[in-house]
DRENTORKOL-3810 file (N, C-alpha, C; in nm, 4 decimals):
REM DRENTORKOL-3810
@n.u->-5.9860; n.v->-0.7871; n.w->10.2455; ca.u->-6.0552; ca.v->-0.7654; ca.w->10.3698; c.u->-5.9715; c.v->-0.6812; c.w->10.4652
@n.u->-5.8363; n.v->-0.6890; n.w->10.4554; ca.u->-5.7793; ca.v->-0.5786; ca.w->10.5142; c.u->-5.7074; c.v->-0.6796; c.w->10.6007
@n.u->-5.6448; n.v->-0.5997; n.w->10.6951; ca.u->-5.5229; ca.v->-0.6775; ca.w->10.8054; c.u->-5.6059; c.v->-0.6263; c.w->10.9522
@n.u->-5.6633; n.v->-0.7214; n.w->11.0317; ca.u->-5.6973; ca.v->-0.7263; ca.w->11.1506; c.u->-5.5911; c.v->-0.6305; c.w->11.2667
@n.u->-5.6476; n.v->-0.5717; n.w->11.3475; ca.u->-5.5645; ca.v->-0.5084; ca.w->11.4464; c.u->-5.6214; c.v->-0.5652; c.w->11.5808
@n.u->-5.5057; n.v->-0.5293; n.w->11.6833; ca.u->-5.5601; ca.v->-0.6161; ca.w->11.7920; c.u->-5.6031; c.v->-0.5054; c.w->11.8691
@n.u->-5.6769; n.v->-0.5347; n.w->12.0055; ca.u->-5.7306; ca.v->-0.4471; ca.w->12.1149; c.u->-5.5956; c.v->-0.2808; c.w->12.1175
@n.u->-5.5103; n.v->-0.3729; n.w->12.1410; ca.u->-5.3959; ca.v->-0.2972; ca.w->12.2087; c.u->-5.3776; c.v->-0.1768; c.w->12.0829
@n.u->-5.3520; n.v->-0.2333; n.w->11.9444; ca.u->-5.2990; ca.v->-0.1608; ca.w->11.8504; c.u->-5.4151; c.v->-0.0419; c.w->11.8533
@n.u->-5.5586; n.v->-0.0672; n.w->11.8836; ca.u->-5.6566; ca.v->0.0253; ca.w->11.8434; c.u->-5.6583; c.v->0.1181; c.w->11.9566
@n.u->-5.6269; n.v->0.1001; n.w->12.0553; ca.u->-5.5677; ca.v->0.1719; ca.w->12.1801; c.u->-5.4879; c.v->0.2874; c.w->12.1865
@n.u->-5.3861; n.v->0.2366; n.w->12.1468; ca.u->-5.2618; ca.v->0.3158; ca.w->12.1058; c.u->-5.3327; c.v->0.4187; c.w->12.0117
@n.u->-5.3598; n.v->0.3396; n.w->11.8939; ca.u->-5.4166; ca.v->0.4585; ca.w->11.8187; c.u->-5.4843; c.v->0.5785; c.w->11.8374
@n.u->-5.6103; n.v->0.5377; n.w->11.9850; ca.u->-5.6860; ca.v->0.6500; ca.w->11.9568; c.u->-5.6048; c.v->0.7155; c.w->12.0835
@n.u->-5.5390; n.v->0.6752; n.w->12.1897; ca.u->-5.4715; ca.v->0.7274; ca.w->12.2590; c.u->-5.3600; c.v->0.8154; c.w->12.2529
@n.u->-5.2843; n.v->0.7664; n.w->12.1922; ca.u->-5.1423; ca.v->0.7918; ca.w->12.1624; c.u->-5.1029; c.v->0.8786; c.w->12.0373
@n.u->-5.2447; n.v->0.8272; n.w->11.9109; ca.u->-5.1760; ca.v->0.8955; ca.w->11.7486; c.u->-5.2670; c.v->0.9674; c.w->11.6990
@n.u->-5.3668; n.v->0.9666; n.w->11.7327; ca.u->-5.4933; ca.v->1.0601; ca.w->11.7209; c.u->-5.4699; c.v->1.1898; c.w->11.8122
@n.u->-5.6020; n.v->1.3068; n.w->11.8097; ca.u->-5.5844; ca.v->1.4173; ca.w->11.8625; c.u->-5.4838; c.v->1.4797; c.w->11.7927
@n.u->-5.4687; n.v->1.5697; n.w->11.8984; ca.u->-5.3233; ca.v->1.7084; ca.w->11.8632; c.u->-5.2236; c.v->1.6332; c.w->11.7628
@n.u->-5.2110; n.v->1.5159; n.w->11.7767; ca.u->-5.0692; ca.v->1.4460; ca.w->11.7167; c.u->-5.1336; c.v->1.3952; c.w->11.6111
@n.u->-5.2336; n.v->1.3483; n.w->11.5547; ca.u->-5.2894; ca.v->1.3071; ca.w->11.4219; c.u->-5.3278; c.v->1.3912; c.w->11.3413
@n.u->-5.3947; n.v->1.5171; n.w->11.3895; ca.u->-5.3826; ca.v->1.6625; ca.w->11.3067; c.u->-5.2810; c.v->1.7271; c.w->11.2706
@n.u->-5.1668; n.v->1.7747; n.w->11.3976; ca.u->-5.0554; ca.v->1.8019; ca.w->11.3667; c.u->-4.9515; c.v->1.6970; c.w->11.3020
@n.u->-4.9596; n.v->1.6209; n.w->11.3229; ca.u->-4.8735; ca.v->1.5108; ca.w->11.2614; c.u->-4.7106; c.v->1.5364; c.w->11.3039
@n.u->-4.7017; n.v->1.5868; n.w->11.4319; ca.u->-4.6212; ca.v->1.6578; ca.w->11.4719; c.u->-4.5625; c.v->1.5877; c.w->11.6873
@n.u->-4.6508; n.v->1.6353; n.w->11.7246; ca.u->-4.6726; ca.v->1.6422; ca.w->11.8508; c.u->-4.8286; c.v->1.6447; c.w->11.9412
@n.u->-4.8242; n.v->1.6131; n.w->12.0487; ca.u->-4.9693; ca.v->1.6469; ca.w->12.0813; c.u->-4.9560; c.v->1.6893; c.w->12.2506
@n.u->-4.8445; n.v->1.7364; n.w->12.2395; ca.u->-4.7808; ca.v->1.8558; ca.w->12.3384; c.u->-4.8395; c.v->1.9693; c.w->12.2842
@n.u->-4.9240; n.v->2.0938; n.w->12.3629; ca.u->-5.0082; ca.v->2.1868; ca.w->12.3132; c.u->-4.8815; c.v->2.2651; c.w->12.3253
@n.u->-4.7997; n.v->2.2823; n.w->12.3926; ca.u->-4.6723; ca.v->2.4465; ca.w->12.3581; c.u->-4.6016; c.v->2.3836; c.w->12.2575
@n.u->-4.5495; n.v->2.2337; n.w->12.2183; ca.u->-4.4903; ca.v->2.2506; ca.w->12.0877; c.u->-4.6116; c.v->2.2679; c.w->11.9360
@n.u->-4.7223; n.v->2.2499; n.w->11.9482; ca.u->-4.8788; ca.v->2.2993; ca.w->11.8593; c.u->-4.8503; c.v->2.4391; c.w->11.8788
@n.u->-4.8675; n.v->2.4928; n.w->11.9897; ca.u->-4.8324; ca.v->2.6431; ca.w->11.9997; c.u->-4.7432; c.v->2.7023; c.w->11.9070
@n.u->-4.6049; n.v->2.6334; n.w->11.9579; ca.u->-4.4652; ca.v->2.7229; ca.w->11.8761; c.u->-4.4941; c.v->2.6954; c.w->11.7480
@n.u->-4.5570; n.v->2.5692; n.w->11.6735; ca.u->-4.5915; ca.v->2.5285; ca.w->11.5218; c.u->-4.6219; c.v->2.6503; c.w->11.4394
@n.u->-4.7759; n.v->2.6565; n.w->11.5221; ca.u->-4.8267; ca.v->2.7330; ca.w->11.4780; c.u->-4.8150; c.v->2.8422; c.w->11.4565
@n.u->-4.7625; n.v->2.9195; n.w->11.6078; ca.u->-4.6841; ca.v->3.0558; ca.w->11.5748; c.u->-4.5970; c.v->3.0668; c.w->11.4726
@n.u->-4.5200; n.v->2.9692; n.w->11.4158; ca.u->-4.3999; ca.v->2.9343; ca.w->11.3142; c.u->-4.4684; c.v->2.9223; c.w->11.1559
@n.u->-4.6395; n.v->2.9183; n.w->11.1447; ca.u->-4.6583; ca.v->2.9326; ca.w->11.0046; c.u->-4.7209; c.v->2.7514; c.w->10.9823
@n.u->-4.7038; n.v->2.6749; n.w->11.0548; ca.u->-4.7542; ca.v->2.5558; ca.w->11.0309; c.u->-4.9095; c.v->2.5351; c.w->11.0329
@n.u->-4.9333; n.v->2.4742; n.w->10.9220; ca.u->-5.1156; ca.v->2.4955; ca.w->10.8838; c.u->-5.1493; c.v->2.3560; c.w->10.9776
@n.u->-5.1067; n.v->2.2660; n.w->10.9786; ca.u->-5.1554; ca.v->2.1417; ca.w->11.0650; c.u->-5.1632; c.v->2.1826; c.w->11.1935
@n.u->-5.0667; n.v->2.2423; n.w->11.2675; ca.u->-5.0660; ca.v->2.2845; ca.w->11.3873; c.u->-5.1708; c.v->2.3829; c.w->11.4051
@n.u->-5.2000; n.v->2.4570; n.w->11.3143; ca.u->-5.2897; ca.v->2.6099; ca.w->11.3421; c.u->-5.4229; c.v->2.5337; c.w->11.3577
@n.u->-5.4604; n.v->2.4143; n.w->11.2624; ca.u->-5.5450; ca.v->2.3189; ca.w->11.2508; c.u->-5.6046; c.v->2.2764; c.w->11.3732
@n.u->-5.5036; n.v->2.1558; n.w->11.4050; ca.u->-5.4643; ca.v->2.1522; ca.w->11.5333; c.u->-5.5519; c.v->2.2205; c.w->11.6825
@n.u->-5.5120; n.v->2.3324; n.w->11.6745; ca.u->-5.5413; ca.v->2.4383; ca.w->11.7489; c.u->-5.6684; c.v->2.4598; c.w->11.7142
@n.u->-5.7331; n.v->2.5467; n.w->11.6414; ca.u->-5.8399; ca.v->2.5335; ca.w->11.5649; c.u->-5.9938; c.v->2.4340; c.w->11.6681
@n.u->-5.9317; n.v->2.2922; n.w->11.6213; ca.u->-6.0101; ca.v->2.1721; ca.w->11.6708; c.u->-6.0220; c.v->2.1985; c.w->11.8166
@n.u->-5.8989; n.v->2.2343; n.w->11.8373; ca.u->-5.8948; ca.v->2.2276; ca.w->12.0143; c.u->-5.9960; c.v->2.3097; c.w->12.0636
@n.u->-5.9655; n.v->2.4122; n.w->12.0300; ca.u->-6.0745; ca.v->2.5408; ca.w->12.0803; c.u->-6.1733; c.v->2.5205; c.w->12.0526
@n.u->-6.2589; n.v->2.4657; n.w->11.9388; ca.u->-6.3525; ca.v->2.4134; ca.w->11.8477; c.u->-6.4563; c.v->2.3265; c.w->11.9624
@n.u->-6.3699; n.v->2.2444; n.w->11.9847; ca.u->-6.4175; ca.v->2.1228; ca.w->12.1373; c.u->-6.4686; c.v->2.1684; c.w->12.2240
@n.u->-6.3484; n.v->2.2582; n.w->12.2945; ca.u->-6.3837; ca.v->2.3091; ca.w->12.4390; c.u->-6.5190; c.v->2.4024; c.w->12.4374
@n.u->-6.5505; n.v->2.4722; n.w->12.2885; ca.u->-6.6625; ca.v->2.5869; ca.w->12.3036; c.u->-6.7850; c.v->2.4821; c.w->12.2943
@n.u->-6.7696; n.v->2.3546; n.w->12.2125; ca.u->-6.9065; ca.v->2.2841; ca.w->12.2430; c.u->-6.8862; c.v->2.2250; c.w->12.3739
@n.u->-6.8309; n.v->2.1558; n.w->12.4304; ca.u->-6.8377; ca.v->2.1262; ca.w->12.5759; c.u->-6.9058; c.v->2.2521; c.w->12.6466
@n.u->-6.8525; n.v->2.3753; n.w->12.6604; ca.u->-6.9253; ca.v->2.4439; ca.w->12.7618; c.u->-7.0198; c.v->2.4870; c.w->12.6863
@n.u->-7.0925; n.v->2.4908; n.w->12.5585; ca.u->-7.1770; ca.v->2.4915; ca.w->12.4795; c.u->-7.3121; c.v->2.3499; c.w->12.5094
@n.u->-7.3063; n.v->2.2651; n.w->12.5518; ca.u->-7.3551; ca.v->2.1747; ca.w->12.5732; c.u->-7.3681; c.v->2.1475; c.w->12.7424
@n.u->-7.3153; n.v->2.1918; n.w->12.7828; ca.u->-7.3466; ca.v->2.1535; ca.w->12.9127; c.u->-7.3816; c.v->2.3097; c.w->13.0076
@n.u->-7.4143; n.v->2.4357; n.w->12.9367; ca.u->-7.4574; ca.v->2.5205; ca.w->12.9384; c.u->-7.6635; c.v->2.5102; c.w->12.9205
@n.u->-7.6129; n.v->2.4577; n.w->12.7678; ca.u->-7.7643; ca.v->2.3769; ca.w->12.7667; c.u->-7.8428; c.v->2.2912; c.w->12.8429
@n.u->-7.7745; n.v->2.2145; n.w->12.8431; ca.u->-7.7897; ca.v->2.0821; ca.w->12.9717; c.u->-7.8169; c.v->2.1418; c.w->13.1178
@n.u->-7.7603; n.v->2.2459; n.w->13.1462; ca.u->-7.7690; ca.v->2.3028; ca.w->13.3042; c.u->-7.8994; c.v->2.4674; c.w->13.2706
@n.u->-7.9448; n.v->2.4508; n.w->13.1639; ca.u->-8.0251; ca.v->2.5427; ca.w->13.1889; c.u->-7.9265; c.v->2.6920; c.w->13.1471
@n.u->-7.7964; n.v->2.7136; n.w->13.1712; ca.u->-7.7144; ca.v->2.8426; ca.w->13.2139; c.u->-7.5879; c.v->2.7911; c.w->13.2924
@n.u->-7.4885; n.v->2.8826; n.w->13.2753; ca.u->-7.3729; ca.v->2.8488; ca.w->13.3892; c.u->-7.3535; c.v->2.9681; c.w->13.4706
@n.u->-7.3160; n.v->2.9129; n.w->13.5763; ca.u->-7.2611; ca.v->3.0579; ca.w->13.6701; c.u->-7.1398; c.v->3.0640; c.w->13.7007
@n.u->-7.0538; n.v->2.9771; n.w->13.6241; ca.u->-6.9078; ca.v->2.9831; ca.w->13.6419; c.u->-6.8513; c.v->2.8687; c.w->13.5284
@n.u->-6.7470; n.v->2.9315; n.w->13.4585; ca.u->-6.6364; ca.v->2.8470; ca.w->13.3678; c.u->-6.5152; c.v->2.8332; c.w->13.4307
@n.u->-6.4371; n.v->2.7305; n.w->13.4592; ca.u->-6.3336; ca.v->2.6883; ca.w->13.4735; c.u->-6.2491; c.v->2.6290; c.w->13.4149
@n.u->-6.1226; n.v->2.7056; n.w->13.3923; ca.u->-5.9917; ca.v->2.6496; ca.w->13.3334; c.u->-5.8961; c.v->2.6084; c.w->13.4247
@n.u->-5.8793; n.v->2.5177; n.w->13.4110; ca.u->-5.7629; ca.v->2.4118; ca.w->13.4845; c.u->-5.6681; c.v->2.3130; c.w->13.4202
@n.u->-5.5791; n.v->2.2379; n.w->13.4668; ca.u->-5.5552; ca.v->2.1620; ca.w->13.4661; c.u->-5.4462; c.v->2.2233; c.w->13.3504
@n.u->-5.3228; n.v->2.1373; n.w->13.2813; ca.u->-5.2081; ca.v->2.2259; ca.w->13.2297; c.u->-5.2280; c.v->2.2739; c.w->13.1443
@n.u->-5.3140; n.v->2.2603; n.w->13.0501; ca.u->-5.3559; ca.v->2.3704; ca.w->12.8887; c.u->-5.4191; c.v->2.5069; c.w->12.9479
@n.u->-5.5513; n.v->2.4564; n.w->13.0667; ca.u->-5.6045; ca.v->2.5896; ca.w->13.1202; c.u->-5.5331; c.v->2.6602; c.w->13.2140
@n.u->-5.4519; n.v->2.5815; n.w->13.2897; ca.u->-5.3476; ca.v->2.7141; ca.w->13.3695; c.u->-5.2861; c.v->2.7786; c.w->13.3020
@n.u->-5.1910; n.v->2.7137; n.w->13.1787; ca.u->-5.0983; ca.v->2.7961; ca.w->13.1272; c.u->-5.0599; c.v->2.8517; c.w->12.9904
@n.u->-5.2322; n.v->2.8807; n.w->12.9524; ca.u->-5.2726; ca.v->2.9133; ca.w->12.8215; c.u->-5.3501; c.v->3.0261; c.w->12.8247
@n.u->-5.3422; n.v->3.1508; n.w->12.8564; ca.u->-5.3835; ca.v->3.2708; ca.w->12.8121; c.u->-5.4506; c.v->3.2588; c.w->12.6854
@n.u->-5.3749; n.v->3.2452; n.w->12.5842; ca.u->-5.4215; ca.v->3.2772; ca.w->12.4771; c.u->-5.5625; c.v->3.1941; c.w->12.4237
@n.u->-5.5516; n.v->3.0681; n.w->12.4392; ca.u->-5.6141; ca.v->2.9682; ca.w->12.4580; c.u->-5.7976; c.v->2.9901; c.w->12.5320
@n.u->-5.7671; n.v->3.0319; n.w->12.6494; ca.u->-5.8477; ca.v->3.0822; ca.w->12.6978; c.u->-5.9064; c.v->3.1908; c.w->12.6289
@n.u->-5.8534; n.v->3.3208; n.w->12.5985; ca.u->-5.9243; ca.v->3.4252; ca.w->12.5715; c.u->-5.9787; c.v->3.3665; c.w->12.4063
@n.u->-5.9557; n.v->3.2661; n.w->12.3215; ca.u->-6.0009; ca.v->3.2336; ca.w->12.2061; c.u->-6.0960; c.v->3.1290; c.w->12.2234
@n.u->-6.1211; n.v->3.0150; n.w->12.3775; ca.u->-6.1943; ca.v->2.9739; ca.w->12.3613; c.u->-6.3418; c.v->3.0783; c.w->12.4134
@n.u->-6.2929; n.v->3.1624; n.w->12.4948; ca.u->-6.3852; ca.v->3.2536; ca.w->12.5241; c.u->-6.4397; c.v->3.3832; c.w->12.4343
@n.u->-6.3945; n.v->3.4121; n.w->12.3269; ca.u->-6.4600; ca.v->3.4651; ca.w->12.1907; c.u->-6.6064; c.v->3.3707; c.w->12.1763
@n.u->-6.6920; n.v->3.4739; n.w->12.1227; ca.u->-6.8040; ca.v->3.4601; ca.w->12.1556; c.u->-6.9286; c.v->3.3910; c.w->12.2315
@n.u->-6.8366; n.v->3.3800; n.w->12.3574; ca.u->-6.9554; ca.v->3.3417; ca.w->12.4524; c.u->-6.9930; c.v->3.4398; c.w->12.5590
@n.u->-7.0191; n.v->3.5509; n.w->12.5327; ca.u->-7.0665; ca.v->3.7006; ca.w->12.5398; c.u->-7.2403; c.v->3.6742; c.w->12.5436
@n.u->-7.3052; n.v->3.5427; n.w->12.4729; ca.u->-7.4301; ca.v->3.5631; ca.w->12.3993; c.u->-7.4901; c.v->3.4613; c.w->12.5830
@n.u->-7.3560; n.v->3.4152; n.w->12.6845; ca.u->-7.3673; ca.v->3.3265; ca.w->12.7926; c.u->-7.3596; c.v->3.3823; c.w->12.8970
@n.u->-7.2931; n.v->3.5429; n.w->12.8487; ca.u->-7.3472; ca.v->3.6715; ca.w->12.9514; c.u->-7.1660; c.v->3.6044; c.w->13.0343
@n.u->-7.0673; n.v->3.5712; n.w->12.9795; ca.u->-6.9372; ca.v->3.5539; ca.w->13.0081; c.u->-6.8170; c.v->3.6327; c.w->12.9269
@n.u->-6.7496; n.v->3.7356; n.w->13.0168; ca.u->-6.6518; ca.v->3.7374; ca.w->12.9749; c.u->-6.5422; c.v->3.7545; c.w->12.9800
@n.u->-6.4126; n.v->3.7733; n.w->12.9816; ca.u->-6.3132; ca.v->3.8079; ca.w->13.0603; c.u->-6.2026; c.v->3.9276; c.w->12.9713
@n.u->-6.1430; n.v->3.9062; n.w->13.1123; ca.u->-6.0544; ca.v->4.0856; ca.w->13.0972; c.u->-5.9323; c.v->4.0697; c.w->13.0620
@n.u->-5.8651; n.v->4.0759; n.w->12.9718; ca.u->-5.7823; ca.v->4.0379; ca.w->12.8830; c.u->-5.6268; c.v->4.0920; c.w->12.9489
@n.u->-5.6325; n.v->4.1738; n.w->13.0739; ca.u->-5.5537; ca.v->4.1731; ca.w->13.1411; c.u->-5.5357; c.v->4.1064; c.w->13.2620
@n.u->-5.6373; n.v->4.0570; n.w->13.3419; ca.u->-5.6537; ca.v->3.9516; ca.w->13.4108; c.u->-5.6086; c.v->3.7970; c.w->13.3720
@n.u->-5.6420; n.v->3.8069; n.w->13.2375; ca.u->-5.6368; ca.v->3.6789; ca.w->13.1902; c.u->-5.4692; c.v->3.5982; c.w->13.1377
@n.u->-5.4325; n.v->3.7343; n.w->13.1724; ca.u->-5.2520; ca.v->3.7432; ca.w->13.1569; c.u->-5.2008; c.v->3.6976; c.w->13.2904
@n.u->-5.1860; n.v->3.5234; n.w->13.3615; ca.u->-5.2045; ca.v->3.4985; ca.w->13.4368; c.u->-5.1841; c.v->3.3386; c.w->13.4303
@n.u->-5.0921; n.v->3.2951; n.w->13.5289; ca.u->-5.0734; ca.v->3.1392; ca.w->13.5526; c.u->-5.1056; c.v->3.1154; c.w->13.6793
@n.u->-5.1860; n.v->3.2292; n.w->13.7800; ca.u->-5.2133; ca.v->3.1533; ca.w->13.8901; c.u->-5.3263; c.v->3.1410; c.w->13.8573
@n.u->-5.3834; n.v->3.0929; n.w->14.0043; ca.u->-5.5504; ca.v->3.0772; ca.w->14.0848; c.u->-5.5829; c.v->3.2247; c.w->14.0670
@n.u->-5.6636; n.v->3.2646; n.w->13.9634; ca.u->-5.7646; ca.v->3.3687; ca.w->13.9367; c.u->-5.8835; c.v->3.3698; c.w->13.9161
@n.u->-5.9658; n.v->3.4679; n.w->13.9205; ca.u->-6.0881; ca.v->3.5345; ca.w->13.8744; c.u->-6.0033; c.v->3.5963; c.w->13.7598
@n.u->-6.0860; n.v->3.6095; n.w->13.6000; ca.u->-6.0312; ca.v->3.6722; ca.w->13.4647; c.u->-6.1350; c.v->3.7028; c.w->13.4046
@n.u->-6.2364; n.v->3.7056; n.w->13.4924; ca.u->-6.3978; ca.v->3.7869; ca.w->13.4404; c.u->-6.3643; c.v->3.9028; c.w->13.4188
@n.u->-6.4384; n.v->4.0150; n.w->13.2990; ca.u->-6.4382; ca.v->4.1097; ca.w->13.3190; c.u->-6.5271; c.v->4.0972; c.w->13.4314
@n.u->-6.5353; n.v->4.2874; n.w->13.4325; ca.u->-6.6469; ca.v->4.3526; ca.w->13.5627; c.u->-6.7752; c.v->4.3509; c.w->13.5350
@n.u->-6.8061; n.v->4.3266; n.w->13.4016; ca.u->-6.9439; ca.v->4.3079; ca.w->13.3583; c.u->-7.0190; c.v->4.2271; c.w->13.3093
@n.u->-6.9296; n.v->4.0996; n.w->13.3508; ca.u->-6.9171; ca.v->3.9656; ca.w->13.3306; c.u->-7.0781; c.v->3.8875; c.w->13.4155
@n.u->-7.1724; n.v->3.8416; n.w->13.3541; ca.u->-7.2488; ca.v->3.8028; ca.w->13.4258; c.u->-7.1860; c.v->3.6618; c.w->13.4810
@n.u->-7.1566; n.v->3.5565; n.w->13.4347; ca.u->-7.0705; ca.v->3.4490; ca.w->13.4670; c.u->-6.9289; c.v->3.4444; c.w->13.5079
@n.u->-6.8981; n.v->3.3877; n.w->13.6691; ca.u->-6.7868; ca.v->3.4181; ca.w->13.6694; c.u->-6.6336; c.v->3.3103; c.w->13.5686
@n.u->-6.5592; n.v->3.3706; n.w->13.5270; ca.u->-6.4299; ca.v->3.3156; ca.w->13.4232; c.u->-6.3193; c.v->3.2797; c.w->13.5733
@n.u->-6.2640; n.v->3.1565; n.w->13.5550; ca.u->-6.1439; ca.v->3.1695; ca.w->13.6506; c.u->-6.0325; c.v->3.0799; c.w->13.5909
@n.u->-5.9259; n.v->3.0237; n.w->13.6611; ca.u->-5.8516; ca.v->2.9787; ca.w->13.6285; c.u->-5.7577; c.v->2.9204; c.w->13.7579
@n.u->-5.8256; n.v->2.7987; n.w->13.8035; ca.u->-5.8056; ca.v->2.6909; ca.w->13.8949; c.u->-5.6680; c.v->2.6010; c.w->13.8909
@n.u->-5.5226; n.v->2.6201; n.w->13.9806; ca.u->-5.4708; ca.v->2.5117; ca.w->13.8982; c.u->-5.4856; c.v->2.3861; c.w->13.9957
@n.u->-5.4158; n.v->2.2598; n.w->13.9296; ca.u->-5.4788; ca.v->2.1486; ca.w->13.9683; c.u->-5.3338; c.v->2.0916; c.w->14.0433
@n.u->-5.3480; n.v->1.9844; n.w->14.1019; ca.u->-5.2398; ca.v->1.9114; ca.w->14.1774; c.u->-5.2553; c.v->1.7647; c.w->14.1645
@n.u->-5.2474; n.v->1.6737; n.w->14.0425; ca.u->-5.3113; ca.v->1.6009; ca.w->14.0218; c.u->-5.1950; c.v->1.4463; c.w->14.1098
@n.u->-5.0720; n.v->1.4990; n.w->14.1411; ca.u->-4.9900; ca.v->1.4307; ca.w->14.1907; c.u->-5.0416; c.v->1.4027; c.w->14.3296
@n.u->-5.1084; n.v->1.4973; n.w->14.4171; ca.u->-5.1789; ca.v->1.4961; ca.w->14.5583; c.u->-5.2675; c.v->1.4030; c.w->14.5360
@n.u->-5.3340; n.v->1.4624; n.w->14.4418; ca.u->-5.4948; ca.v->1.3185; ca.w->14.4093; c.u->-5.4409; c.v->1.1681; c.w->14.4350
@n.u->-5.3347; n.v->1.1690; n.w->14.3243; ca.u->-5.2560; ca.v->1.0443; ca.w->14.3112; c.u->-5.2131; c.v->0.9895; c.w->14.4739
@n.u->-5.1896; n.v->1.0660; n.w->14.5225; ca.u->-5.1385; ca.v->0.9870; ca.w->14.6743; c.u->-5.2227; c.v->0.9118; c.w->14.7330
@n.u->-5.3226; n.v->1.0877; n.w->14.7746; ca.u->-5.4243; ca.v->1.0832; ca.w->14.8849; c.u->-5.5191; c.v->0.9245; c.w->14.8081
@n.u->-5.5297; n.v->0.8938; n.w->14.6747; ca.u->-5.5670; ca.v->0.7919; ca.w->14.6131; c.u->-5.5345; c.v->0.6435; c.w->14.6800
@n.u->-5.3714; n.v->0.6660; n.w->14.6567; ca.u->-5.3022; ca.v->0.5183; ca.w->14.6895; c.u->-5.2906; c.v->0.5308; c.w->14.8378
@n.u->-5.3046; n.v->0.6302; n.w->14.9004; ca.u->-5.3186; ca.v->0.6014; ca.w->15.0913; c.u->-5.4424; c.v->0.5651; c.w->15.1037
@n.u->-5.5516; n.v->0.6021; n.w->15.0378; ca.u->-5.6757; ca.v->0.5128; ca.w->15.1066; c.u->-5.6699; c.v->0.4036; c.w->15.0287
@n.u->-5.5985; n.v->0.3651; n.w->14.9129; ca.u->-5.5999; ca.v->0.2036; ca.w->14.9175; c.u->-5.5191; c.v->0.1485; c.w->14.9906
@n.u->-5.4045; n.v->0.1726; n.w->15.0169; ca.u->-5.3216; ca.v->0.1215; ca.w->15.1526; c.u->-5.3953; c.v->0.1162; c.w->15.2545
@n.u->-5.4876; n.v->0.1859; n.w->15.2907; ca.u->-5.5376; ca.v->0.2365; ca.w->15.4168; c.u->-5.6620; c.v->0.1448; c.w->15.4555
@n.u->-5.7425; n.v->0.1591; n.w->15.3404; ca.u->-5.8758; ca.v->0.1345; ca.w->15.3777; c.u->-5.9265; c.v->0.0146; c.w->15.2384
@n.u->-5.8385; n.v->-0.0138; n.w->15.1462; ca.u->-5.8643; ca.v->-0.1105; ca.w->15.0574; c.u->-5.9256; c.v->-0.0341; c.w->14.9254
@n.u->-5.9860; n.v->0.0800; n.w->14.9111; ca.u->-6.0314; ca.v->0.1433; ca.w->14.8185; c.u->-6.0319; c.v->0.2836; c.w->14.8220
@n.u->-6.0720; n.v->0.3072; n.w->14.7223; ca.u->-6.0918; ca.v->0.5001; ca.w->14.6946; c.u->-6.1780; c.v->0.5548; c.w->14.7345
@n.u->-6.1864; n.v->0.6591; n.w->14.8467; ca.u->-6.3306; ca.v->0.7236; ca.w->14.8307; c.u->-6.3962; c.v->0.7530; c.w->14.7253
@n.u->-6.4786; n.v->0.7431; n.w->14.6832; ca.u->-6.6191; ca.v->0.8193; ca.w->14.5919; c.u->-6.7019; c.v->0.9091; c.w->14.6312
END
C-alpha cells in the first residue's frame, strides 16, 4: 500500500522539489536554469522549455477569457531581469497583434518593449515586494488588518 506522507511532507514537495528544481533536478533559481542550460544541460533547457510553455498559456487563456489584451506585463524577478525569457515567451504571439523590439527589450528597468507596430502594449514593470510587505504589517499594527 505504500508509506503514508504527512500534510507537511506533501507541501514541501510541491513547494520546495517540484517545478524548476524537479525538472532540472538541479536548482529552481531561474539564472542558475539559465547558466545550465547555456552550459549544454538537457534538464535545465527542459526546465526552461516548461517555463515559457506556462507563461504563453497563461496569457493564452486569459487573453481568451478577456475577449483580447491591451497590455502584457512582465514583472516581478524572472520578468525584470530576463530579456531573453521575455522575447521567447513572446515568439508567436504576433497572431495577439503583440510585439516587441528586441532592442528595447534589452532592459532591466520600468519599460515599454513594444515594437512600433505593436497593437498591444509589451512592458516591463519592476516590483517592490518588500514595500508591500511593510505597508502590509503597518496596517496590521495600525488598523488590525490588510486593506483589500
Amino acid at each position: 500500500m505504500g508509506h503514508p506522507i504527512s500534510v507537511d511532507e506533501v507541501l514541501t514537495m510541491m513547494n520546495k522539489k517540484s517545478g524548476l528544481l524537479g525538472i532540472s533536478g538541479k536548482s529552481s533559481d531561474c539564472r542558475d536554469i539559465d547558466d545550465l542550460a547555456e552550459h549544454g544541460d538537457e534538464n535545465a533547457k527542459l526546465a526552461q522549455e516548461m517555463l515559457i510553455y506556462g507563461i504563453k498559456k497563461y496569457i493564452g487563456s486569459y487573453a481568451a477569457a478577456m475577449g483580447g489584451v491591451d497590455i502584457i506585463c512582465f514583472t516581478a524577478g524572472i520578468g525584470e531581469n530576463n530579456a531573453d525569457l521575455r522575447a521567447r515567451v513572446m515568439e508567436g504571439m504576433e497572431f495577439l497583434g503583440a510585439k516587441i523590439d528586441p532592442e528595447k527589450n534589452n532592459t532591466r528597468k520600468e519599460a515599454v518593449i513594444s515594437a512600433d507596430d505593436s497593437r498591444v502594449t509589451v512592458c516591463v514593470i519592476p516590483t517592490n515586494e518588500e514595500i508591500m510587505i511593510a505597508r502590509d504589517t503597518l496596517d496590521l499594527v495600525t488598523m488590525g488588518h490588510v486593506r483589500g
